[in-house]
C-alpha positions as CSV (number, residue, x, y, z in Angstrom):
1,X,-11.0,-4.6,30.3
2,X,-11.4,-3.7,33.9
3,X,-7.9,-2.9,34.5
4,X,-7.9,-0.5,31.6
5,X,-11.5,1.2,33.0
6,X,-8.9,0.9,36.6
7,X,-6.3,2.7,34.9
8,X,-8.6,5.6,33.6
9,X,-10.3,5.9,36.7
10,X,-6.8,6.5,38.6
11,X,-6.5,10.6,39.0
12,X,-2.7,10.0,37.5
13,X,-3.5,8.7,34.0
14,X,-7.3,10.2,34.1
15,X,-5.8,13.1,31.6
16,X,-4.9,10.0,29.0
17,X,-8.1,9.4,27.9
18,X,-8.9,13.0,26.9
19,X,-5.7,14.2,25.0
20,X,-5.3,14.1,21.9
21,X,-1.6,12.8,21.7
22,X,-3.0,9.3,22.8
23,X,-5.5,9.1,20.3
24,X,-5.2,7.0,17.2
25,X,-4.6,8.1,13.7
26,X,-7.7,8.1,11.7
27,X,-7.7,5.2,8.9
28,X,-8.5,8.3,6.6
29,X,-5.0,9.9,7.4
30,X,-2.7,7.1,7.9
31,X,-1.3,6.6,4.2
32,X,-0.3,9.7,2.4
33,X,-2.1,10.6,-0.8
34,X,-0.3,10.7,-4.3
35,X,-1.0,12.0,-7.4
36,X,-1.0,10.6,-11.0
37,X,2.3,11.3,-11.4
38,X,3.8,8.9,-8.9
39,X,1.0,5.9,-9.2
40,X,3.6,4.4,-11.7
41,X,5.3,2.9,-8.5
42,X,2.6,0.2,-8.0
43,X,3.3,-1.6,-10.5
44,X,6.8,-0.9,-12.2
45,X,9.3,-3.5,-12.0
46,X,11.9,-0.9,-11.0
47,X,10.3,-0.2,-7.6
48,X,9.8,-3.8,-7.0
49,X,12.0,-5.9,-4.4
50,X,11.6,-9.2,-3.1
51,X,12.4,-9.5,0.4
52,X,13.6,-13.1,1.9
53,X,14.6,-11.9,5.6
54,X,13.5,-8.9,7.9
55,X,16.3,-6.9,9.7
56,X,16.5,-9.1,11.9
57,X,16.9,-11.8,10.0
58,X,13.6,-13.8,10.5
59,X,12.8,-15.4,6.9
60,X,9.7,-13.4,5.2
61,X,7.9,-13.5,2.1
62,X,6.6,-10.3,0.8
63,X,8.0,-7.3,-1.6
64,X,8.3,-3.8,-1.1
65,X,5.1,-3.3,-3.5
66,X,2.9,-4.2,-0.7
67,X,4.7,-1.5,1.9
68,X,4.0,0.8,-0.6
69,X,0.1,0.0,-0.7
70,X,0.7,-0.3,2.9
71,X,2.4,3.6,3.5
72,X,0.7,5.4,0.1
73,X,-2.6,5.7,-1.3
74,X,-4.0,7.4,-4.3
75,X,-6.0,10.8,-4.4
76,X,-9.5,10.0,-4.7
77,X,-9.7,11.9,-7.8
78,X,-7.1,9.7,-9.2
79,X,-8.2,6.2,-7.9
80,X,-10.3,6.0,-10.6
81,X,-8.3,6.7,-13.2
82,X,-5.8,3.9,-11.8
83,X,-8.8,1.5,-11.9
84,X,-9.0,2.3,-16.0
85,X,-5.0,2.6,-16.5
86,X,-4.2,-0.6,-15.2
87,X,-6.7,-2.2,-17.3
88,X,-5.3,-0.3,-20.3
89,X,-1.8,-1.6,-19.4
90,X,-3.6,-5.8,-19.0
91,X,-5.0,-5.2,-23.0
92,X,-1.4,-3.9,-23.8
93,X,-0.3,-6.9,-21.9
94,X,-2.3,-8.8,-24.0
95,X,-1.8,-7.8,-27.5
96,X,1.8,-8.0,-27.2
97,X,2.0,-11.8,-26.3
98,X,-0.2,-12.1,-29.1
99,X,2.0,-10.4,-31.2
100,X,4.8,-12.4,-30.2
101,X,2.7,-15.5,-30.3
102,X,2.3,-14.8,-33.9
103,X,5.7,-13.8,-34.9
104,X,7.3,-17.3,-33.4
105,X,5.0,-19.5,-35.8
106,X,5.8,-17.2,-38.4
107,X,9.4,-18.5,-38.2
């Protein structure tokens, strides 16, 4: 830490510390707030990829759903409605593979 107070306390880089350009983003402003009609893309299938290398060809293991949780957020007015809709779509979830369930010892 003392060569960054060093670094500060040079007259060339003193004007560093006070503009605004340097600054970090504030956690509040870093993802981009959607609207209910785009919170579909968190969990369709369609905007789902799996990714096995990087760009540079280094092996990974994640999909593009969590760049999109990493980039976007919801609008605070519709976060809660998310919260109920995807519990909505686990009962749906639900009822179906019931429904299936009951249709295979049926036959």
């Amino acid at each position: 830490m003392s060569s960054q107070e060093e670094i500060l306390n040079d007259g060339r880089f003193s004007c560093v510390a006070r503009d605004p350009r340097f600054w970090e983003m504030p956690e509040k402003e870093r993802k981009v707030k959607i609207d209910k009609r785009f919170r579909a893309m968190f969990h369709d299938k369609k905007f789902k990829l799996r990714y096995t290398v990087d760009k540079r060809g280094r092996p990974v293991n994640y999909t593009s759903t969590e760049n999109l949780r990493k980039f976007y957020a919801l609008s605070e007015s519709d976060s809660d409605l998310s919260g109920s809709d995807s519990q909505e779509l686990r009962v749906k979830k639900k009822k179906k593979k019931k429904a299936k369930g009951n249709g295979e010892a049926d036959s």
